[in-house]
VOGU-3710 file (C-alpha; in Angstrom, 3 decimals, decimal comma):
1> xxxxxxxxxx> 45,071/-28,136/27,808  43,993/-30,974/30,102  44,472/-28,787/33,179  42,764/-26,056/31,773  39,893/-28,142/31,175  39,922/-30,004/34,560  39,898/-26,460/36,800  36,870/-25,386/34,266  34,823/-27,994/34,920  35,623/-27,365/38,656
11> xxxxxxxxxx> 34,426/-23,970/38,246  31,615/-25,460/36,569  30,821/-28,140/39,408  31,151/-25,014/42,068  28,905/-22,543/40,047  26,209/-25,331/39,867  26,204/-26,165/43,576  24,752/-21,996/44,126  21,892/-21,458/44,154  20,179/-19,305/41,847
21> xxxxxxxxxx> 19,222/-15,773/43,923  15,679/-13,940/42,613  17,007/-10,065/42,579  13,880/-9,045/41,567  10,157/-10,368/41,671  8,128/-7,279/40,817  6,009/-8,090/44,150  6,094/-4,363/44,864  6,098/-1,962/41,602  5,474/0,854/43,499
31> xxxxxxxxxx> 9,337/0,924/44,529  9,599/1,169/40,755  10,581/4,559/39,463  9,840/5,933/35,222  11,732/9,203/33,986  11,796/10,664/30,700  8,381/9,540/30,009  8,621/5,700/30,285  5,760/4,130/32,243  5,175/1,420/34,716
41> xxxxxxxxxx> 2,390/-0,533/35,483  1,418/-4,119/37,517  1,076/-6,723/35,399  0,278/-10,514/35,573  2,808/-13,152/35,573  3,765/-16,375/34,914  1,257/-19,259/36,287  -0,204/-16,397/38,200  2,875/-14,648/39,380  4,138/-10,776/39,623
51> xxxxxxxxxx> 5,437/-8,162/36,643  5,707/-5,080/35,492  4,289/-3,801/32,163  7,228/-1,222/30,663  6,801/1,378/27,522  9,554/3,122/26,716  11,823/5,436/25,511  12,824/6,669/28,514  13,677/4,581/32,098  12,655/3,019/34,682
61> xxxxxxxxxx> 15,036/2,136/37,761  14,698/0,468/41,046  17,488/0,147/44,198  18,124/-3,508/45,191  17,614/-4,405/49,093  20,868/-6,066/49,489  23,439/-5,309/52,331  27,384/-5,447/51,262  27,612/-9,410/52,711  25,108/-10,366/50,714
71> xxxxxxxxxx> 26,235/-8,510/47,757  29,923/-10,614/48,284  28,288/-13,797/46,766  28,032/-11,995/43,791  30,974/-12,688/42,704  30,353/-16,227/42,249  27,909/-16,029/39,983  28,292/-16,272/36,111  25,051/-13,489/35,024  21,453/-13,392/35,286
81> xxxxxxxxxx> 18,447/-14,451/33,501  14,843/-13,001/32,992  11,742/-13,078/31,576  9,880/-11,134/28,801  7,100/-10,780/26,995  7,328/-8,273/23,873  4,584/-6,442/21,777  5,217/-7,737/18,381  7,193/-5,048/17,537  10,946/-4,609/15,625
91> xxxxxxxxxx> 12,118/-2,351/19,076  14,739/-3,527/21,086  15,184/-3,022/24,912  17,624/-2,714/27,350  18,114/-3,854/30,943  21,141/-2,559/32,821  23,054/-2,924/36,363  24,984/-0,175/37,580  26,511/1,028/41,088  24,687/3,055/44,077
101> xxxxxxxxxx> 26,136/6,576/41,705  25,595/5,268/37,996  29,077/5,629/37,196  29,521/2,520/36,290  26,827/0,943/34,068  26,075/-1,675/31,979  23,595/-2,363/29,382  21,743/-5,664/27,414  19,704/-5,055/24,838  16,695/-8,055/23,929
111> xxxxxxxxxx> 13,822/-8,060/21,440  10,474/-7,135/21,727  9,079/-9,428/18,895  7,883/-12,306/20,313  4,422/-11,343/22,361  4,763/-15,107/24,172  7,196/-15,230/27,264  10,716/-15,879/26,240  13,665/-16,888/28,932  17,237/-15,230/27,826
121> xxxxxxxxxx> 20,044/-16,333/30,452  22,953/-13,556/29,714  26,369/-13,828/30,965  28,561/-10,988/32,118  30,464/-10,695/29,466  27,678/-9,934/27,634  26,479/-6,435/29,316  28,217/-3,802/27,670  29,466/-1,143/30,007  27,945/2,863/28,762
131> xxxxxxxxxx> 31,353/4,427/29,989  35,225/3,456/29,291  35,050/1,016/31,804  35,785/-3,186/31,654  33,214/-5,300/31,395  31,615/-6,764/34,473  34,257/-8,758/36,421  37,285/-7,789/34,845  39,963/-6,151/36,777  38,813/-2,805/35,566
141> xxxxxxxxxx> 35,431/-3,283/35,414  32,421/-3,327/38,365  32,355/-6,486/39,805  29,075/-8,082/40,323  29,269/-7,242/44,234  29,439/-3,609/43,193  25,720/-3,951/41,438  23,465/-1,553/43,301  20,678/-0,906/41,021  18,786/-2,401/38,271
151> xxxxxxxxxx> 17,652/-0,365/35,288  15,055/-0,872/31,925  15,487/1,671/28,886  18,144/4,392/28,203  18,922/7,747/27,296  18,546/6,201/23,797  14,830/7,909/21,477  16,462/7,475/18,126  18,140/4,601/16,080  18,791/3,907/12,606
161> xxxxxxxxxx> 19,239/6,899/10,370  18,676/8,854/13,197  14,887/7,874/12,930  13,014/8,500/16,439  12,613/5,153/18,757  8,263/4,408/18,056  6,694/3,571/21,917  7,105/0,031/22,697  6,004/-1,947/25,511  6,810/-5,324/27,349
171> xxxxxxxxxx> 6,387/-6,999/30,362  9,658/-8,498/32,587  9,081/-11,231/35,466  11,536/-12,803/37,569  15,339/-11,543/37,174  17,440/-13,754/38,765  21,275/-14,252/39,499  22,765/-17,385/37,546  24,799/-19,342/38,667  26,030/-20,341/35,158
181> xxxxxxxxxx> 25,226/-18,529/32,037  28,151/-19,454/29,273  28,959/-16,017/27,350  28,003/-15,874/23,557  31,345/-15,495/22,436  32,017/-18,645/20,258  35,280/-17,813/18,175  35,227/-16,957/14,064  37,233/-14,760/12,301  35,616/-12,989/10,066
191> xxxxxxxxxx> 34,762/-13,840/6,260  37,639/-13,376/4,216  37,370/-10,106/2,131  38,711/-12,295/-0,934  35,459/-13,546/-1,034  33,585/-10,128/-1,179  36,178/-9,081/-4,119  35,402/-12,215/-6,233  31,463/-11,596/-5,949  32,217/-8,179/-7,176
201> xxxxxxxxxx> 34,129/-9,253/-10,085  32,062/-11,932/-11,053  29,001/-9,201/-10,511  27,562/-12,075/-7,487  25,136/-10,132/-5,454  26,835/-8,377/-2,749  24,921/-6,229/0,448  27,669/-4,166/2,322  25,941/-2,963/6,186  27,483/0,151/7,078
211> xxxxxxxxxx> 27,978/1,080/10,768  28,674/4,438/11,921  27,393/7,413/13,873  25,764/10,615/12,364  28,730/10,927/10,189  27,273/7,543/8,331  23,820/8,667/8,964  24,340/11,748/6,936  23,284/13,910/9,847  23,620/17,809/7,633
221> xxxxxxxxxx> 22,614/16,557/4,304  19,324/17,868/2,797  18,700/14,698/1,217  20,277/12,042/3,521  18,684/9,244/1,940  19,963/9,535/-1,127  23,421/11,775/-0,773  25,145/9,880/2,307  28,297/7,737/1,177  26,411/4,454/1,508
231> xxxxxxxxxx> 23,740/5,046/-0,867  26,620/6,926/-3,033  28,707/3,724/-3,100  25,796/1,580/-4,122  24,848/3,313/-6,915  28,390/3,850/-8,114  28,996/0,338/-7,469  25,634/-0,445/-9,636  26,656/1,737/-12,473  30,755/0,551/-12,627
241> xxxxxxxxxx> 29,466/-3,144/-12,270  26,667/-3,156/-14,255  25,110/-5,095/-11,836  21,730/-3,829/-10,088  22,236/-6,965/-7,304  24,830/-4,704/-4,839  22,956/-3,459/-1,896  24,754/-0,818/1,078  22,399/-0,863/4,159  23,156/2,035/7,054
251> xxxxxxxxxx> 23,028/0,839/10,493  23,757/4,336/11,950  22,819/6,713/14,669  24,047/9,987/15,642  25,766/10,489/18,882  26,748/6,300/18,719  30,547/5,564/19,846  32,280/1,808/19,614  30,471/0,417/23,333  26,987/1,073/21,322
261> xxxxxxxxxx> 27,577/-0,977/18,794  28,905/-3,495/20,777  25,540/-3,199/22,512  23,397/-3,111/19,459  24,917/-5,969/18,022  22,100/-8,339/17,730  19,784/-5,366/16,770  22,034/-4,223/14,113  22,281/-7,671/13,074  19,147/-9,250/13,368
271> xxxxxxxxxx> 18,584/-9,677/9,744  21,075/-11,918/9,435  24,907/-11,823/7,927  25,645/-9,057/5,319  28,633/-9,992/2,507  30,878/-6,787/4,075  30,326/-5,131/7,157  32,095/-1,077/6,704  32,775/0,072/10,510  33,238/3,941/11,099
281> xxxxxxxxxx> 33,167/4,968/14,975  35,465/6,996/16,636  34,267/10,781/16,821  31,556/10,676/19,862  33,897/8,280/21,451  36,785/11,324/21,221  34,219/13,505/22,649  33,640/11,753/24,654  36,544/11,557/25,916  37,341/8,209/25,511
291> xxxxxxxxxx> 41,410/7,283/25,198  42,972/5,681/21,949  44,113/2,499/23,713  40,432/2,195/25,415  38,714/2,923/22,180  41,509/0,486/20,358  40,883/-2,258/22,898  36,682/-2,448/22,324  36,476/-2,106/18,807  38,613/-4,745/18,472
301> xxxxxxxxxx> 35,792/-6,698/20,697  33,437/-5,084/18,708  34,734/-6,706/15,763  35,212/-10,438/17,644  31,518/-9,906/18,390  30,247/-9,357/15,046  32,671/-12,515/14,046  31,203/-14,561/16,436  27,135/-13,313/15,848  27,786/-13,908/12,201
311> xxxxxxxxxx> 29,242/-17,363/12,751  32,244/-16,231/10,584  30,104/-15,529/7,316  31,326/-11,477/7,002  33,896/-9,782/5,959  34,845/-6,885/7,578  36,261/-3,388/6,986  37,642/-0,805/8,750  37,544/2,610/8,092  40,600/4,473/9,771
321> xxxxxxxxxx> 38,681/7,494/11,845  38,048/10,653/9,645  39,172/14,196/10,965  36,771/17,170/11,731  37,456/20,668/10,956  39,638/23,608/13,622  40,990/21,223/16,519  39,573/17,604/15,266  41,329/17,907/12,227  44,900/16,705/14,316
331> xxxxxxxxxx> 42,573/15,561/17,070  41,847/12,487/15,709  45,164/11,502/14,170  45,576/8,771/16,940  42,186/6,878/16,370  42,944/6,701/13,028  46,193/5,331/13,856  44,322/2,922/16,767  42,205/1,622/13,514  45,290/0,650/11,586
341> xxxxxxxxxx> 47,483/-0,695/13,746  43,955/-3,043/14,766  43,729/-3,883/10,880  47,199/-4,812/10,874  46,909/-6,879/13,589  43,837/-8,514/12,938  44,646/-8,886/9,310  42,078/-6,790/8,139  41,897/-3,911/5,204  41,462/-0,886/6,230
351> xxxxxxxxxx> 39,638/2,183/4,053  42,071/5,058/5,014  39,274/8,097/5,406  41,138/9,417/7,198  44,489/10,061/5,062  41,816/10,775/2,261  40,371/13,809/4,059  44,026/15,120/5,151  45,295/14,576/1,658  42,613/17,440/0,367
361> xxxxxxxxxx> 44,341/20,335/2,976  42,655/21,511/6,190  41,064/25,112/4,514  39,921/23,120/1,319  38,483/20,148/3,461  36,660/22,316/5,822  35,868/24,819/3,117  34,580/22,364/0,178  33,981/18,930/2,275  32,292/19,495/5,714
371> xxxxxxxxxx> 29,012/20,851/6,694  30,396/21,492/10,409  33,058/20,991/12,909  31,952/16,362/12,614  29,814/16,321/9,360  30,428/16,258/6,050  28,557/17,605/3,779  27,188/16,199/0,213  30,461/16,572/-1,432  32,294/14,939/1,377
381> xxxxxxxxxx> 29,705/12,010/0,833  30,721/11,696/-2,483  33,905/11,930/-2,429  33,923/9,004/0,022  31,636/7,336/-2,254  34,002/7,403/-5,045  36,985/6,561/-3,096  35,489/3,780/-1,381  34,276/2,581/-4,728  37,496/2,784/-6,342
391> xxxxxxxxxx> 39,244/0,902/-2,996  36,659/-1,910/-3,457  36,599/-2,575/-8,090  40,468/-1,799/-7,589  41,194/-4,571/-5,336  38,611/-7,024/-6,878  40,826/-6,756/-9,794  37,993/-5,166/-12,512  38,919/-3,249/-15,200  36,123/-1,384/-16,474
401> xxxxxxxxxx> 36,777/2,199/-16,550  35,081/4,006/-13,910  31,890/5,664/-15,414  31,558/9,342/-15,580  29,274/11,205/-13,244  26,247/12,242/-14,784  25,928/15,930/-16,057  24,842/18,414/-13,615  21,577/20,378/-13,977  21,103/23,189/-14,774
411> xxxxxxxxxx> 19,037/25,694/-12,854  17,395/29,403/-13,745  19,669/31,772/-12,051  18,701/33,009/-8,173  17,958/36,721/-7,361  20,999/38,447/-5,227  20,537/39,893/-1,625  22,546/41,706/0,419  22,185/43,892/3,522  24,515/46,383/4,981
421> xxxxxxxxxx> 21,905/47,092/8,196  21,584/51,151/7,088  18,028/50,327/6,094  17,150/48,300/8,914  16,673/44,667/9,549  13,646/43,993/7,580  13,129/40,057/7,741  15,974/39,783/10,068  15,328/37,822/13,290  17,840/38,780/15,889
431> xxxxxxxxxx> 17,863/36,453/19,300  18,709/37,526/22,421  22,069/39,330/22,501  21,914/39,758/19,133  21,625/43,414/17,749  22,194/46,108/14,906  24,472/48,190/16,050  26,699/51,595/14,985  29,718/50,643/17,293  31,818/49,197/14,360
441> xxxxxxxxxx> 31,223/48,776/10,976  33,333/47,208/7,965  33,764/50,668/5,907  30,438/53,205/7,825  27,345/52,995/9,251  26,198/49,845/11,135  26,685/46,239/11,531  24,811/42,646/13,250  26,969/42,452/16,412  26,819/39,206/18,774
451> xxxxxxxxxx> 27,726/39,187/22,210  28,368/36,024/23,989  28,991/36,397/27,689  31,198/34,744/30,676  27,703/31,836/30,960  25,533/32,003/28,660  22,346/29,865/28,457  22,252/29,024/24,486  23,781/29,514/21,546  23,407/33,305/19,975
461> xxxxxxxxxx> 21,941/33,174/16,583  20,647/35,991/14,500  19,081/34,556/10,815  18,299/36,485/8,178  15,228/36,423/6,131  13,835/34,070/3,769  15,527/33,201/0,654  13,274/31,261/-1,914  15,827/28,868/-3,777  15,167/26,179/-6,451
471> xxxxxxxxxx> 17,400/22,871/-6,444  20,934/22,825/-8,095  21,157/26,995/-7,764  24,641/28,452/-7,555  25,564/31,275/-5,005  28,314/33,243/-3,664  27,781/33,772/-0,296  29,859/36,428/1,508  30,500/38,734/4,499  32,449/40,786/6,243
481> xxxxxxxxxx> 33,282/39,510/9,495  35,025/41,500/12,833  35,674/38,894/15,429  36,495/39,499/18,727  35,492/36,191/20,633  37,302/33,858/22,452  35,734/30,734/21,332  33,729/29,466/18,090  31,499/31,292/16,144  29,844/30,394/12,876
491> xxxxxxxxxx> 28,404/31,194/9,705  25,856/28,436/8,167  23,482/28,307/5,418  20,382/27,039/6,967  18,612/24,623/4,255  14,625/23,970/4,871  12,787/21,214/2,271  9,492/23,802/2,171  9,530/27,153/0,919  7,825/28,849/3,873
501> xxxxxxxxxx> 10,950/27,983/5,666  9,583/26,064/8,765  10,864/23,410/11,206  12,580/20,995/10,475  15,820/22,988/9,171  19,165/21,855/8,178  22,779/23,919/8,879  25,509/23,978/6,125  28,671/25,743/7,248  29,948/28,390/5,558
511> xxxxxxxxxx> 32,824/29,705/7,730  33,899/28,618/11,421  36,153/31,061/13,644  37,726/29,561/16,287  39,683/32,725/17,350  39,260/36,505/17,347  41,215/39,285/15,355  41,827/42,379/15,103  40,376/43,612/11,644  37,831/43,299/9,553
521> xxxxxxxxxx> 38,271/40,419/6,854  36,503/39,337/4,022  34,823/35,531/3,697  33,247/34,254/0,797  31,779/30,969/-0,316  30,566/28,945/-3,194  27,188/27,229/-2,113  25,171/24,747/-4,539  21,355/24,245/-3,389  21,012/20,548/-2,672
531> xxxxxxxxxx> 18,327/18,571/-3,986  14,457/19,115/-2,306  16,055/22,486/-0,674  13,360/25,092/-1,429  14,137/27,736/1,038  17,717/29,027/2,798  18,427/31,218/5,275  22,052/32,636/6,208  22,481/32,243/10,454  25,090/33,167/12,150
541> xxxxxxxxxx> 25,950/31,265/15,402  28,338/32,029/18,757  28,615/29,364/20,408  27,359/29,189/23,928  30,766/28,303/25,668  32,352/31,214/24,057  32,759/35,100/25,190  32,977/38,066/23,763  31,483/39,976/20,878  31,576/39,642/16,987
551> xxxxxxxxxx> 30,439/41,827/14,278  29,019/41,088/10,500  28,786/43,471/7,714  28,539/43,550/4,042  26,540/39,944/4,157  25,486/39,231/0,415  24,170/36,963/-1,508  24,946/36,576/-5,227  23,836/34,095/-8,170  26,376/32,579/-10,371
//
């Protein structure tokens, strides 16, 4: 230990005889360049001196004039500091460094409250890299001598609940390279989850932040607020408890993977240190294709971080990745494994989504449980809900029985619709390469056909007309499907909040097809109208990547 801490405060002695280098003084803003609608302007100072005013979302970027010698020093150096001065506002911002090609980019996100000029001095380690890369410095990340360009903003316009990212504004003086700048990575393990159990028995007050992508944010619900698992879980919670004092707060966004949240950490947690953080990430990170053992390796720094920010006051736990529907639903068998073998190692319990969704079949779970190919739907939510629930009184030890749901209500009957296309296509609106047709038909006559070519530019949708719908409604929706496509194709119940059926719209699937046949078949679906649906409509979707053609006949609609 000695020895360790003898060539550390070497390192130490040789960082502080550099010399701090200025990378950027904002002399010249004009070499400054905004995209996606960010803007730049000159600003004042400190004492006098240069900056740039910034409102975002979108980016601004600028080359730096060094030459590779130059750049070699670099290396030495522990991070960089800079100077801000926010507009009041709860918006977060990010600078980043990259290379000369982006491919390799880092981000550091800082607060925009304070409007007086605040100093933050960030180490390496703390830039968070937007790709499944190392972090800055280690052996497979971008060393500093690689840094090229320096960046403010991201591809980044929405954030919690998938709520859009208001304008903000700031002004940035004086980034400079540090020659020390300790990382923020003081080690805690995490609360223990004992602790969260025992407030739940003895009915303590309790707030559980749940982190997540669109999946958490309850991205296809009609009434996210109030059907997504977290709200679910509190009020279950509430009810089995008797306790109005548990709160479940969603720190979502849609599209997020594990290296987001690593980079949102002090935005996510800027209100301080919740009882039990819930952590489900994994299905952008899969898209994007992101390995196990990469995705293994940074949630697991993830989860030091949030240790660490929360000085050791949370507990934390792990959800083992869910599966999707077609391909995902074996897909993601390996995260899910990644996420256990992590909770095993860390000692920390694990929520096994993912064996709960497997457990209910791969036709029933994407038949009854999923809104899409990622999303579940309001079911899904609830049945998480009451899992999770269950996972949580179980192992606190309480043994109140579970209270029953309340009774469902009960709605006037619907009207019935159908359309077999020898009348026409009244109502009907049929995009491009979408037509009526008499080519094929299920039993005579004609049929919607879809025809997705080699490259197409969109989706294909044809949507049928208006349906006027009151909450809690039962239907049978069915069709008649002939599907000769190589790729997806899908049929949705579109869900709008207003009656005149206008923007903004929400798809519930019905039936996905990832491959064609060679007869006609039969598909047919129970669908409940969710709460504050007034309107549906019945769409049916080729994806743009596929090719080929697909026919519907016989489409109906029927009350139950």
């Amino acid at each position: 230990m000695k020895h360790l801490l003898s060539i550390l405060t070497l390192l130490s002695v040789c960082c502080l005889a550099l010399d701090p280098i200025v990378i950027e003084d904002f002399s010249k803003p004009e070499l400054w360049k905004a995209a996606s609608k960010a803007k730049i302007e000159a600003a004042e100072g400190i004492e006098g001196g240069k900056a740039i005013a910034i409102t975002l979302p979108g980016t601004v970027f600028k080359g730096l004039p060094f030459d590779d010698a130059e750049l070699d020093a670099w290396n030495q150096y522990q991070g960089v500091s800079f100077q801000v001065k926010g507009d009041g506002s709860d918006a977060w911002a990010p600078i980043s460094f990259n290379n000369r090609y982006g491919s390799y980019s880092y981000v550091y996100f800082f607060p925009l409250k304070n409007t007086d000029w605040v100093k933050y001095t960030v180490a390496w380690a703390d830039f968070i890299p937007e790709n499944q890369i190392g972090l800055i410095g280690e052996p497979d990340g971008l060393p500093p001598c690689g840094i090229n360009n320096i960046r403010f903003g991201c591809r980044w316009n929405i954030w919690f609940d998938n709520a859009t990212i208001p304008a903000h504004s700031f002004t940035v003086t004086n980034v400079v390279l540090e020659p020390v700048a300790p990382a923020s990575r003081p080690a805690f393990k995490s609360a223990p989850f004992q602790g969260v159990l025992d407030k739940l028995k003895n009915r303590q007050p309790v707030t559980i932040q749940c982190q997540g992508d669109s999946i958490t944010a309850g991205t296809s619900l009609a009434d996210k607020v109030n059907e997504r698992y977290s709200i679910r879980t509190e009020l279950l919670l509430r009810q089995w408890l008797k306790t109005d004092s548990i709160t479940c707060i969603n720190r979502a966004v849609g599209g997020a993977r594990t290296n987001d949240g690593r980079a949102w950490l002090g935005r996510d947690f800027v209100a301080g240190a919740p009882d039990l953080v819930t952590i489900w990430y994994g299905y952008n990170d899969k898209s994007g294709g992101i390995t196990a053992e990469y995705y293994k390796k940074t949630m697991k720094d993830y989860i030091e971080r949030i240790c660490a920010f929360t000085q050791g006051k949370t507990a934390i736990l792990l959800f083992a990745t869910g599966p999707g529907t077609g391909a995902r639903f074996t897909m993601m068998d390996d995260f899910a494994q990644a996420m256990r073998e992590l909770a095993a190692e860390m000692e920390l319990p694990i929520f096994d989504v993912h064996k709960l969704f497997k457990g209910v079949g791969k036709a029933k779970f994407a038949a009854e449980y999923m809104a899409d190919t990622a999303h579940p739907n309001a079911a899904g939510h609830q049945l998480v809900a009451d899992k999770l629930a269950e996972f949580l009184v179980s192992a606190a030890g309480v043994a109140d029985p579970k209270p029953l749901p309340p009774p469902e209500p009960v709605a006037e009957p619907g009207k019935a619709f159908s359309w077999n296309f020898e009348e026409g296509t009244s109502g009907w609106i049929l995009e491009k390469q979408s037509e009526i047709t008499a080519e094929k038909a299920s039993k005579s006559g004609k049929s919607l056909k879809i025809t997705a070519l080699q490259e197409n530019k969109d989706h294909i949708r044809a949507w049928s007309p208006v349906i006027t719908v009151s909450e809690f409604q039962k239907y049978d929706i069915s069709a008649d499907i002939l599907s000769e496509l190589d790729g997806n194709f899908g049929i949705f119940v579109v869900e709008f909040p207003d009656a005149e059926a206008k923007m903004p719209y929400n798809p519930s699937l019905v039936r996905l097809f990832s491959k064609g046949g060679q007869a006609w078949q039969s598909y047919s679906k129970e669908y409940k109208v969710a709460k504050n649906v007034k309107a549906i409509k019945i769409l049916f979707w080729a994806f743009k990547t596929s090719k080929g053609q697909v026919f519907a006949d016989n489409i109906a609609i029927q009350p139950k």
